[in-house]
N, C-alpha and C positions, 0 to 999 in steps of 0.2 A: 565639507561636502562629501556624500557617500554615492561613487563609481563602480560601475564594475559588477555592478550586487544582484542578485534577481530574489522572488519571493520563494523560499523554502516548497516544492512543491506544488505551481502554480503554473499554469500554463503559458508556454510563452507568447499568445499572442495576448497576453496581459488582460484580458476579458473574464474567461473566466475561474471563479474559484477554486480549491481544491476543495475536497469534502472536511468537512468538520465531524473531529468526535465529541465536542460538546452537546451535555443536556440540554435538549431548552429549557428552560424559564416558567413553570407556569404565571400564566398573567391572571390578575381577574379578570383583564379587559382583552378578548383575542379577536385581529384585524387579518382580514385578507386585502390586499392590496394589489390589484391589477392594471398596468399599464395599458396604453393605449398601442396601435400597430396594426389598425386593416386587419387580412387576413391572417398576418400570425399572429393572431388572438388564438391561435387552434393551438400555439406551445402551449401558454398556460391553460388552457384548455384541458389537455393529456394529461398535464400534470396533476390537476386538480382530479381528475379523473383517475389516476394511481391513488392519491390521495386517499380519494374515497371506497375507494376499494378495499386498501389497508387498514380502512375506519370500521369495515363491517367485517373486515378477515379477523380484527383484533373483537371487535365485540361479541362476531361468534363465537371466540374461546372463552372470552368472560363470562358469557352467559353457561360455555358447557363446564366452567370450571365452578363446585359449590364454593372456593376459599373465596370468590370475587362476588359473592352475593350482592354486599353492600352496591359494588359500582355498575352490576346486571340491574340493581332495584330505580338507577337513575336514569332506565333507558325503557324501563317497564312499557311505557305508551308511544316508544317508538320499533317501529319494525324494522327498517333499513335504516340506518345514517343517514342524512346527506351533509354537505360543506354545510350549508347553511343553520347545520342543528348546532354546529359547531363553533360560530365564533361570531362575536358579538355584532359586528358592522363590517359589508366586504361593499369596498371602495373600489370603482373602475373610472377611467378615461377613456371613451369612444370604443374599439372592440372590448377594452376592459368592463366600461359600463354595461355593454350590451351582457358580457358575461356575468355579471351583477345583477341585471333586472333579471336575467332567465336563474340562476340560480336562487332568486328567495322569490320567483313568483309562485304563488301559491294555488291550489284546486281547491274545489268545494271541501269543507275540513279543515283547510289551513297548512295542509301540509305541502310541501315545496311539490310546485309540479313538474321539475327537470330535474333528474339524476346530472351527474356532472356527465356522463358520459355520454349524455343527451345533448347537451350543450356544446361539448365538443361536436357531434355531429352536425351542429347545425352549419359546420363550416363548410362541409360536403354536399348539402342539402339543399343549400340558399345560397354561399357565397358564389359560386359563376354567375347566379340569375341578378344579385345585389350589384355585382361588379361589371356587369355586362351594359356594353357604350352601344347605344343607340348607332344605327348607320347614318341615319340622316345625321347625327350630331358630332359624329366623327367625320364627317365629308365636308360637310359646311362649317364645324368651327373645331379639327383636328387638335390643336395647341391651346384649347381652352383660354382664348382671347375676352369671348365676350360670353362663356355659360362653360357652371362645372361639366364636369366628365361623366356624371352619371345622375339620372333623375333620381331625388331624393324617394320620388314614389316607390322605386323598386324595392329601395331598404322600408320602408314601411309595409309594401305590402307580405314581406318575408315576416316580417315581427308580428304581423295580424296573424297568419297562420296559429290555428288554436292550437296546434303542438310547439310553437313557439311560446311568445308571450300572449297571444291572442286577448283578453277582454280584459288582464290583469290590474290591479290598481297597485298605485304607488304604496296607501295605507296599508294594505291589507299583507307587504312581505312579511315571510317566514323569520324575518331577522332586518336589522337595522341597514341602510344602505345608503351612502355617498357616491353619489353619480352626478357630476362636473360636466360643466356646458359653461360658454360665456353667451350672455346678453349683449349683444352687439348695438341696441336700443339703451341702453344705459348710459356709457359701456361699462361691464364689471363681469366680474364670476355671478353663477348663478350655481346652486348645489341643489341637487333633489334629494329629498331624505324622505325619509316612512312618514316623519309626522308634517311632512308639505309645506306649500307656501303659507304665508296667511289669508285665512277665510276660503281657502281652496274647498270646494265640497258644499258652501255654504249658502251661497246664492248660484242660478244660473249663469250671472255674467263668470263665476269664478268657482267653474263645474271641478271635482274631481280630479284629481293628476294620476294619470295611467300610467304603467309600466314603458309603454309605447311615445307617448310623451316625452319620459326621461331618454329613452333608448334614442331616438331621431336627435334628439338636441344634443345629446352627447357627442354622436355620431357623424352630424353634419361638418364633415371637414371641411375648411375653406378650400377651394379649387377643386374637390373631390364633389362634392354635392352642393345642392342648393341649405340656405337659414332654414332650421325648422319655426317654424309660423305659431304660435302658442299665445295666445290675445294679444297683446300689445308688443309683445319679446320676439327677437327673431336671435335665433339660437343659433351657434355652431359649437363646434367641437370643444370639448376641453383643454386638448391637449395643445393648444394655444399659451395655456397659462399653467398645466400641471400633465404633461402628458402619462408623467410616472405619479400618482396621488397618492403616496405616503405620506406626506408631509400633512395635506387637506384632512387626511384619513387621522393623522394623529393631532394634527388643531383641535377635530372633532369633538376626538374622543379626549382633550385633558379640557375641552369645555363643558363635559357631562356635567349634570349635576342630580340626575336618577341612577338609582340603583344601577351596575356596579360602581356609580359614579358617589364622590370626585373621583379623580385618578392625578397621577402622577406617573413623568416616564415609567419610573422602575416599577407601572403595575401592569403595564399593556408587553404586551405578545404579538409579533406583525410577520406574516409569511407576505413577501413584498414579488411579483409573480412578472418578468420583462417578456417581451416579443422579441427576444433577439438582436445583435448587435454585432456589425461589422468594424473595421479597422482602416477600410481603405479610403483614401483621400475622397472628399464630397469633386465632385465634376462640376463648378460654378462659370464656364466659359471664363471669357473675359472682364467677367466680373460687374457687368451690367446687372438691369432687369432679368433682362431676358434671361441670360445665363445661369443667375439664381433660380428662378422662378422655370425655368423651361423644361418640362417632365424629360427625365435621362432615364436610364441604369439606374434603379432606385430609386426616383419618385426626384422629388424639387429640391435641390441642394439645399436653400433656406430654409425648407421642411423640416430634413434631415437635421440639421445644423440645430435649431429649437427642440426638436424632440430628443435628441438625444443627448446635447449638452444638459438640460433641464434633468432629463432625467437619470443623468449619471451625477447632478450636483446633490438631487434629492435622494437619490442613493447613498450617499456621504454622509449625507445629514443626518438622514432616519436613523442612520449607523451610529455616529456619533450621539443622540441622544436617546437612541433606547440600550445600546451597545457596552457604548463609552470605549476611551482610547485605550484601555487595556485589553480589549477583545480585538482590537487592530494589528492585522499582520505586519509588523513592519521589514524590510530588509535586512537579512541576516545578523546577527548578536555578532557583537564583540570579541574580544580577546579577553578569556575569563570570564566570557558571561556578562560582560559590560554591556551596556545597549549603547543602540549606533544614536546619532545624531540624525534626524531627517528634517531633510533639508526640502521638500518639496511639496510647496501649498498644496497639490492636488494626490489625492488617494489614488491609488491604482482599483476600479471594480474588483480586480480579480483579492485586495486585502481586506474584503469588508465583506458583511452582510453575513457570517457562519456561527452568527449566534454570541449569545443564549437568547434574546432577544428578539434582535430583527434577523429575521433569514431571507435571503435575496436568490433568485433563480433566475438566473437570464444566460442565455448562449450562447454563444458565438457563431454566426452564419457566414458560409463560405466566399459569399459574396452582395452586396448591398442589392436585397430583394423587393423591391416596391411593395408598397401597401396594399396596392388591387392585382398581386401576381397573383390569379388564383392557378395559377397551371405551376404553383410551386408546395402546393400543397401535400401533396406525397412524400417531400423533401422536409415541411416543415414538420409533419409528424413525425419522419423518422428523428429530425433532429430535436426535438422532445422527448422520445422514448430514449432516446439513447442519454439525452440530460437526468430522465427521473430512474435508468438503473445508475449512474454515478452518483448519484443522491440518495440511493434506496436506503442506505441505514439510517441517514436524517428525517426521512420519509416517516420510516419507520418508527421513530423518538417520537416524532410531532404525532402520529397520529397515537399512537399509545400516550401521551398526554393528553390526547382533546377525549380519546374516549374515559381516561379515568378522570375526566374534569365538569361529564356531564354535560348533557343538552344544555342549549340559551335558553333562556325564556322567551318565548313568544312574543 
């Protein structure tokens, strides 16, 4: 048994990482992976939003440099970058989806109509009017007894906004997309993809699948909102069954079987993007109903409890098979260089996820911040910017890989 030990440069409240100076990997297959989390959906948000920035800092130079002709000639018909030129399929759960359909919806042209920076903003824009409780519903049913916390119309009518997702279609993304809902009419997962359900488009009874669609069914949390209503399906949240969709995101993609498909682990590439994550003990009262389920400091202990165990197990996992146990930080070396013995089933967050493979961003927040706090929003950008400069040289690698790797195909 090994006592005593901490991780070589790792933060002690054991969350998060140290920075990595590994290469990544190029993949032929690259995933963005976005968790679920209300309004800190605005972390990965920023961060994608440096991202993109270092995508068009670095292409600027390509372009003013003649030795990079070749990889300036693979960007010929695009003007600015976006995430979405860049990687094959980006997967979200509920804010993550939301972040999903707004970065590969597309304008007249086909070109993505939200810069990521745009995206981010919509946390500003929308989230008080999305998150905001009716008086009559707070007076009369305070505790969410008998009706969620906030009318699903509000989130819909934010996502119609034409600077939103407004009239978008599910077919018509910039790039391939997994956005997770479960069908509560089944019961099972339900996944929206670019190429839809079946016969979707094809008859009236089985119109089209919108952007807005996927966004609402994603996004209907239990207790937070009402089912989105979708012909026979009444839809909520994903993060029921996959709040972090790495795992979904990589089923996905080693089921391809079009171009750059097959695939195997070792061809895919995953920036895997969290909402943030506390340490302090869940508040479940007495450990009733009520106690579980009773909105605290941080939204429903039970909530909590599925979201975030789920998606630190799928963190582990994603690690271990795009990673492997040699890219695993383990507990201090031996005497001589010998390796320790570990002794404990579960990974620490803070030893996994720094490459060459799967890269994993999540933060650690001061204190357990609910889903609909949007009067934390100040807090949670700064605590993003301050994640993506301690990341800035990883930042940095990844985007100078995706720009010399060239646009997806459409």
């Amino acid at each position: 048994m090994v006592t005593g030990v901490t991780l070589p440069g790792v933060s002690q409240d054991g969350r998060e990482r140290p920075p990595s100076d590994r290469s990544p990997r190029s993949g032929r297959f690259r995933i963005v992976s976005i968790d679920g989390g209300g309004i800190r959906g605005v972390i990965p948000a920023v961060l994608l939003q440096t991202l993109e920035g270092l995508l068009n800092s670095i292409l600027a130079s390509v372009r003013d440099n003649p030795a990079d002709k070749p990889t300036a000639a693979l960007w010929e018909n695009v003007t600015e970058a976006r995430i979405a030129d860049c990687f094959h399929l980006i997967a979200g759960t509920s804010t993550g989806g939301l972040l999903a359909a707004g970065l590969t919806t597309t304008a007249p042209g086909g070109r993505p109509k939200l810069s990521a920076a745009d995206a981010a903003h919509m946390y500003e824009s929308h989230g008080p009017r999305i998150f905001h409780r009716p008086l009559w519903r707070n007076v009369l049913d305070h505790f969410n007894v008998v009706s969620p916390r906030f009318p699903l119309n509000q989130l819909r009518r934010a996502l119609e906004d034409p600077t939103v997702l407004g009239d978008g279609a599910l077919k018509d993304a910039r790039t391939d997309v997994l956005i997770t809902s479960y069908d509560t009419s089944l019961p099972g997962p339900r996944l929206f993809t670019r190429w839809g359900a079946p016969h979707a488009g094809t008859n009236p009874k089985s119109p089209p699948e919108t952007m807005i669609d996927a966004g609402l069914a994603t996004a209907a949390a239990p207790t937070y909102f009402d089912p989105e209503k979708l012909g026979l399906s009444r839809l909520v949240d994903g993060g029921v069954y996959a709040g972090n969709p790495a795992l979904a995101a990589i089923s996905m993609a080693l089921r391809r079987t079009s171009d750059p498909g097959p695939l195997d682990p070792s061809d895919i590439l995953m920036i895997s993007l969290g909402t943030g994550a506390w340490e302090q003990p869940l508040n479940y009262g007495w450990g009733g109903t009520i106690g579980w389920l009773r909105p605290r400091k941080g939204g429903e202990a039970l909530l909590e409890a599925l979201l975030g165990g789920q998606g630190d197990f799928t963190t582990e996992a994603a690690h271990m098979i795009l990673n492997g146990w040699s890219a695993t930080s383990l507990p201090g070396a031996g005497s001589a260089g010998q390796p320790v013995a570990w002794w404990d089933p579960n990974l620490s967050p803070s030893a996994i996820g720094a490459g060459p493979q799967f890269w994993r961003y999540q933060p650690s927040l001061p204190e357990p911040w609910a889903l609909d706090d949007v009067s934390k929003l100040d807090d949670l950008k700064r605590i993003a910017t301050e994640m993506t400069q301690d990341y800035r040289a990883e930042l940095e690698r990844l985007a100078e890989l995706l720009v010399r790797a060239g646009p997806v195909p459409a």
